[in-house]
N, C-alpha and C positions, 0 to 999 in steps of 0.2 A: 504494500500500500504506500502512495507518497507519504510524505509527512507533510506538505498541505493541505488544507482542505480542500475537497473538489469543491469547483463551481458547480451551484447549484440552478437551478431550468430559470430562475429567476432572485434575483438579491437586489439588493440597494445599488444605485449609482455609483456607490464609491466605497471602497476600502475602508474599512474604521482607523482614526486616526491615533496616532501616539498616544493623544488623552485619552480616547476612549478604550486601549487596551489597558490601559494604567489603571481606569474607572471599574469595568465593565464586571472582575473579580469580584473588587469589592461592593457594589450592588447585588451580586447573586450571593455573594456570601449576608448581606444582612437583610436579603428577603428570606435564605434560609432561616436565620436568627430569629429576625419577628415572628414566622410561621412556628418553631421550636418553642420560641419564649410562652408563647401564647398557647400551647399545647398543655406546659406543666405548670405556669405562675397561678392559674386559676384556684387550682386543685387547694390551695394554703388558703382562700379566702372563702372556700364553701360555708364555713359556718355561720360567717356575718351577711353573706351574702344575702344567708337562707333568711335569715331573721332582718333584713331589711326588706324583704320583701315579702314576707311574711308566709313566706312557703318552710314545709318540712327541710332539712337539712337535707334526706336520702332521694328528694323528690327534683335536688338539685344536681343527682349524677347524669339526667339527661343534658344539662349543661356543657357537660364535659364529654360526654359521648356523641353529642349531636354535631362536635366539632371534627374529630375522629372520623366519625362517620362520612360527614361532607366531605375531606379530605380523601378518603378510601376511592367514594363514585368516581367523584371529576379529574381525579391521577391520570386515569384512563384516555380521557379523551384530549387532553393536555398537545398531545404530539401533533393530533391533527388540525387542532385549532392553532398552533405556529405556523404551518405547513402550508395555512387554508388564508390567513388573515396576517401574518409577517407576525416575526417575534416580538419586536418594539409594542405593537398594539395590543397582545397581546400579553404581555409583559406588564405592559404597565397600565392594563386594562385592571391585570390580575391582582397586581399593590391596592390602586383605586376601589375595587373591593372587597382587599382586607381591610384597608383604613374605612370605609363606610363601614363594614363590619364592625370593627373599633369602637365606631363612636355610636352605630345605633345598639351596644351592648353598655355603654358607659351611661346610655341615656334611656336605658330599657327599664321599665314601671313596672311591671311582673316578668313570671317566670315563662311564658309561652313567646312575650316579644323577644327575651335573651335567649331564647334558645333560636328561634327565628333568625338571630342576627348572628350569632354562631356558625349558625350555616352560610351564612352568608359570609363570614369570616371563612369558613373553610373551603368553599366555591374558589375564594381567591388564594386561598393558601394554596391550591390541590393544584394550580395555576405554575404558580411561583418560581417552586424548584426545580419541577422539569423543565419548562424555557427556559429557565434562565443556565440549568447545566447543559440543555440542548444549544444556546448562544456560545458557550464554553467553547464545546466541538467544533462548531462552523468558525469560528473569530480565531482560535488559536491551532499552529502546527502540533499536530501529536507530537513532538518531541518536546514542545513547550508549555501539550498541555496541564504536564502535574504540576509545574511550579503554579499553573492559574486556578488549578481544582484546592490546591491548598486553602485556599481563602474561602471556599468551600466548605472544609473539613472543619477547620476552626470553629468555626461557630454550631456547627453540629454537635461538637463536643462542650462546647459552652452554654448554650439553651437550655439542654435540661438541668445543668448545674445550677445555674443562675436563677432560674424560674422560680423555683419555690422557695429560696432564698430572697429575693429580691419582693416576693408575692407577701411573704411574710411581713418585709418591711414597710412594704406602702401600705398594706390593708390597715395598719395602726392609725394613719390618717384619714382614707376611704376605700373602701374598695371598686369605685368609680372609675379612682384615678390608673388601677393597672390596666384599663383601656383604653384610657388617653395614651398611656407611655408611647404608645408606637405612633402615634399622631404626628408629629416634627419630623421623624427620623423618616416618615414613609411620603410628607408632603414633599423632603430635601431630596430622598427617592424618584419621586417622579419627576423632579426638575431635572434631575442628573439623567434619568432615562430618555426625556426627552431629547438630548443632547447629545448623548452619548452611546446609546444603546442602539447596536447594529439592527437593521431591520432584514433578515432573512425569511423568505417564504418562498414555495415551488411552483411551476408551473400544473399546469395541470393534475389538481387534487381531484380523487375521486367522492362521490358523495359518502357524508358520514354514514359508519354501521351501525345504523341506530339499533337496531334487532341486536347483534353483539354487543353493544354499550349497554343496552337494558340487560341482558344475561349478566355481564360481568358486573356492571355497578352493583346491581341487586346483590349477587353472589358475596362480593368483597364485602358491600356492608352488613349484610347476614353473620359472612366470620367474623369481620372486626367490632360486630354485638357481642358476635358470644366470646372475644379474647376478652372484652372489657367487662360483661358479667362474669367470665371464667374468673378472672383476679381477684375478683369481690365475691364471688364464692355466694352471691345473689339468688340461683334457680338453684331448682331440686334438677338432680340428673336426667329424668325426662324429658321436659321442656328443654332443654341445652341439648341432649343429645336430639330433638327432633329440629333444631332450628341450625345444629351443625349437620344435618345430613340436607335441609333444604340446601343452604349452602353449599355443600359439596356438589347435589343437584345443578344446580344455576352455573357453578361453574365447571360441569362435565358438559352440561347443555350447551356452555359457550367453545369446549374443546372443541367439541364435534361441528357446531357454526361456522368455527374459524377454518377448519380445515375445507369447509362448502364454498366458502365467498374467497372474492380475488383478495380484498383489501380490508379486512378483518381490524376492530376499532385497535387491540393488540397482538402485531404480529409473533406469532409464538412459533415461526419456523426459525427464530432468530437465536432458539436452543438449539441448534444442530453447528450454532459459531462453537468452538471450544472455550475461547476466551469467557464470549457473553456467558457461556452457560455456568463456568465454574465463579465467575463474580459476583451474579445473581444466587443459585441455589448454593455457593460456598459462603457467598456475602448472608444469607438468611441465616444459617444455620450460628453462623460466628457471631450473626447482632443477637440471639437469644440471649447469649451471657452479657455481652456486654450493654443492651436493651435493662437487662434488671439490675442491673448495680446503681443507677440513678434511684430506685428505689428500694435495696437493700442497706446502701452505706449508711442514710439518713435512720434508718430502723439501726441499724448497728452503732453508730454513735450518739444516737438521741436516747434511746430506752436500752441499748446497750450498757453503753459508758457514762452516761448522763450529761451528756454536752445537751449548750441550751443549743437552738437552729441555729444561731449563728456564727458559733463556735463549731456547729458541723459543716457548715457551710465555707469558714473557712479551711477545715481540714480539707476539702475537694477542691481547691484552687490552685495547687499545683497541678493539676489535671491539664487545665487550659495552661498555665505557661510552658508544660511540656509540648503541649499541641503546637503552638506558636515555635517552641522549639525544634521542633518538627520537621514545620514547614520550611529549613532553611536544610534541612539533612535527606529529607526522600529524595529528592530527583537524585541527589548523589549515591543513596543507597541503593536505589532501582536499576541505576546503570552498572554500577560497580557488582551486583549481584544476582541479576534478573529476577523477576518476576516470579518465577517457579521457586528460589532458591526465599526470598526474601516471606510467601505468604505462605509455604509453608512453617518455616525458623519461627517466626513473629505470632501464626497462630499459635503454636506450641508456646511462646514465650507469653503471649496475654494470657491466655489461660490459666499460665503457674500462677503469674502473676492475683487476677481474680483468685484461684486458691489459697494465695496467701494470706488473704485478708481473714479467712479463718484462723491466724496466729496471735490476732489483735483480739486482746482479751482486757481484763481489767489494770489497770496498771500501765498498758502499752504506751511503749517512751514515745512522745509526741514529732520528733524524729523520724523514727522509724514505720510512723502511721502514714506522715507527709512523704516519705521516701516511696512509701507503695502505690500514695496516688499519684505522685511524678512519672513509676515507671508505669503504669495503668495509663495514663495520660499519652507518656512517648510509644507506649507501643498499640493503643489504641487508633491513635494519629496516623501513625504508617500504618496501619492495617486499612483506614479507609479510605487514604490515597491511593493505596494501592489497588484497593478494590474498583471504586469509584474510577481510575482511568483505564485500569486493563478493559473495564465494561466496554469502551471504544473502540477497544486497540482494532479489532479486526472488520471494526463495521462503518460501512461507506454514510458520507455524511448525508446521503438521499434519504438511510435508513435511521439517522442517527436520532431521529424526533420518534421512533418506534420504537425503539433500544434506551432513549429515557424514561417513556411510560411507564414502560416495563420494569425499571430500575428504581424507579421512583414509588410503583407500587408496592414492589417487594422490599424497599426499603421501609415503609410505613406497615406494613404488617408487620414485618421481625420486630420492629422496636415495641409494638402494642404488643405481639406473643412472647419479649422478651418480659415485659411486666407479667403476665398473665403466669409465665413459666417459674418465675423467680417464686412469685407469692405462691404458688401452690406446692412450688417444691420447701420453703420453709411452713406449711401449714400442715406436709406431711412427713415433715419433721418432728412438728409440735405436737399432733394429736392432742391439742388444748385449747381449751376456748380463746379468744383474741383477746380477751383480758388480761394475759399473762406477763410477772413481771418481767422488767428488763432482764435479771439475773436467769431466768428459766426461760429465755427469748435467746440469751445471747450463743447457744448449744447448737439450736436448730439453725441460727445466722450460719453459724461457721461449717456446718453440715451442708448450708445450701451454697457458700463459696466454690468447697469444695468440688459439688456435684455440677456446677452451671463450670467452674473453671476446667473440668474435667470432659462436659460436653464442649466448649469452645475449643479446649486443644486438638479433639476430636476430629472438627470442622477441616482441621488440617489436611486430611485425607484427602478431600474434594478439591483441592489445590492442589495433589499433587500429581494429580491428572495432567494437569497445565506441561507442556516441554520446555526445555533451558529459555530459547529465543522465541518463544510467545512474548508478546507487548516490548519486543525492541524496538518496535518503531515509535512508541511512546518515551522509554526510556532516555533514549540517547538525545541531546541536542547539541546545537551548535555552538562552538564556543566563541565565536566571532560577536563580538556586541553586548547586548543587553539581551538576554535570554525572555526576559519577560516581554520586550514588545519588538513589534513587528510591524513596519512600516506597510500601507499597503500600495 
């Protein structure tokens, strides 16, 4: 494959400019961030929420699932609305409403308009990431796309730290205000995208599969109900096992669609790439473990160890400077060792890693706690650099708005089954009611370390399918210049 991007049937007038390669990163990186933040900051304010509005507390987890949810449908059809309508419009179609989102949740009077507007947030979230990681593709040479997916990664790894942290600390003044937060950051957004944000789009698109978009939407949000009542442990086994087989349903109904129609809403022949396929179903299996530790660490040093939030909150902050640290070490890891050699080392190394957090017990030198989320942190990071651009490596940029859908959706599951997987592997640890103190909690934590860092090392098998010189064409770049931008 070259390492430019092919021209595609039709693009903008003109090459993106120096600024706008400079730019272009760091807006895809903090539309992911808004969309992350807004996923976990919620979750800290349900109980004042509930009582300002005068609704039940448990009547408020539709709140937080109607988000999820919206996210799951419209992932889908993401690729062909770039494809159909140029990315730029697109793009910052999808920011404009989240932030209406935003603000008609900040400004919501009951519990039917806030979840109403929720979805409405996640219309535009479900938008977001995949254009703006499908602009990635088109805008930058695979040789230079990891240093731009780094900016990417970072805040991936920072959203759910920060959320319920930060959710904590504004609800003390209102809980209004954590849906303004993103109001500034996403108006400076859209001025920067107007300006700067390439506008790619194809010629000749075929009409949307609406019949396959209804199959698959339905289906995904079927699962991603029963991942978020699985965690919460919500239904009797019935009712979940009959609303996980409708699911399985909808999306065996869509297998068989997709293989009948030319231009299916997700191309799923794009598991026969070797790259796509071990990124995607190796990248799922590997977000389980590290999906539940955003909600493990907080149970382990809050009711563990008795840190107050914000005292857990800063023990996870080495996380993100090792991520940042990171981002200046992958491309020189990836080239010096390829892709086969680096994800499988690294999954085996997260995983110990996650396992080790069952050594922190009472007592644990504070040290040594910050040490394990640094290296959780660095080898987190490079595992979804790594993931995130091999996904590319082999797929022509005609295809590359079908290879984010896709990536984007199985990203947004693993994280929701990493929750679901975590809590239930500590509940059948416990065998005790949720009442349980910290001291008779902190057994079964270390038990499900174990057990999640045991499956991630696992994951490592699925990578090592991958051959030595798979994603060298991403790997390698030029050394002439500035590596980051590219004149056009």
């Amino acid at each position: 494959m070259s390492s430019a991007p092919a021209p595609l049937a039709e693009t903008s007038a003109r090459m993106p400019s120096a600024a706008a390669l400079r730019i272009v990163p760091w807006l895809c990186g903090t539309a992911l961030f808004m969309e992350l933040l807004d996923a976990t900051i919620v979750n800290t304010a349900v109980p004042v929420m509930a009582k300002a509005l005068n609704a039940a507390p448990l009547s408020l987890k539709t709140v937080l699932t109607s988000y999820t949810l919206s996210l799951a449908m419209f992932i889908p059809v993401s690729g062909w609305m770039a494809d159909r309508f140029g990315t730029r419009g697109v793009f910052s179609s999808a920011v404009g409403l989240f932030l209406l989102g935003s603000l008609f949740c900040g400004l919501a009077v009951n519990l039917p308009t806030l979840v109403a507007s929720r979805i409405l947030q996640g219309m535009g979230g479900a938008m977001m990431t995949p254009v703006g990681r499908l602009v990635l593709v088109r805008t930058f040479p695979r040789e230079q796309f990891i240093r731009a997916m780094n900016y990417v990664v970072i805040p991936s790894l920072m959203g759910p730290l920060v959320g319920p942290l930060l959710g904590g600390f504004i609800v003390q003044f209102h809980w209004r205000a954590i849906f303004f937060l993103n109001l500034p950051l996403g108006i400076v957004g859209l001025w920067l995208i107007r300006r700067h944000m390439p506008d790619y789009r194809s010629a000749d698109v075929p009409a949307l599969d609406w019949r396959g978009f209804a199959l698959f939407g339905a289906g995904i949000a079927f699962l991603s109900h029963v991942l978020e009542v699985f965690s919460e442990h919500a239904w009797r086994a019935g009712p979940l096992l009959a609303m996980t087989a409708a699911a399985a349903g909808l999306l065996a109904a869509y297998q068989r669609h997709a293989r009948r129609v030319p231009y299916p809403v997700l191309q799923l022949s794009l598991f026969r790439t070797r790259t796509f396929r071990a990124s995607v179903v190796g990248g799922f299996v590997t977000r389980l473990g590290i999906g539940g530790m955003p909600f493990l660490l907080p149970l382990l040093y809050q009711l563990g160890l008795g840190y107050t939030p914000w005292q857990a909150g800063l023990l996870m902050v080495p996380q993100a400077s090792a991520a940042i640290l990171m981002k200046f070490l992958s491309a020189w890891v990836l080239r010096r060792l390829g892709y086969r050699r680096v994800l499988v080392a690294n999954t085996v190394l997260l995983g110990t890693t996650i396992s080790a957090f069952a050594l922190v017990g009472a007592g644990a030198p504070i040290p040594a706690i910050l040490t394990l989320s640094f290296l959780q942190g660095f080898f987190s990071s490079l595992q979804f650099t790594s993931m995130n651009s091999l996904v590319f490596a082999d797929v022509s940029d005609e295809e590359a708005s079908k290879a984010s859908s896709i990536f984007s959706t199985a990203q947004q599951l693993s994280l929701s089954f990493g929750v679901a997987v975590s809590s239930l592997v500590v509940a059948f640890y416990m065998r005790v009611a949720p009442g349980s103190s910290g001291a008779r909690l902190m057994g079964p934590l270390h038990d499900a370390f174990i057990t999640l860092g045991i499956l991630t090392a696992l994951s490592a098998a699925l990578f090592a399918a991958l051959r030595p010189d798979d994603g060298a064409n991403v790997s390698q770049h030029h050394r002439a210049g500035d590596p980051e931008v590219r004149q056009g």
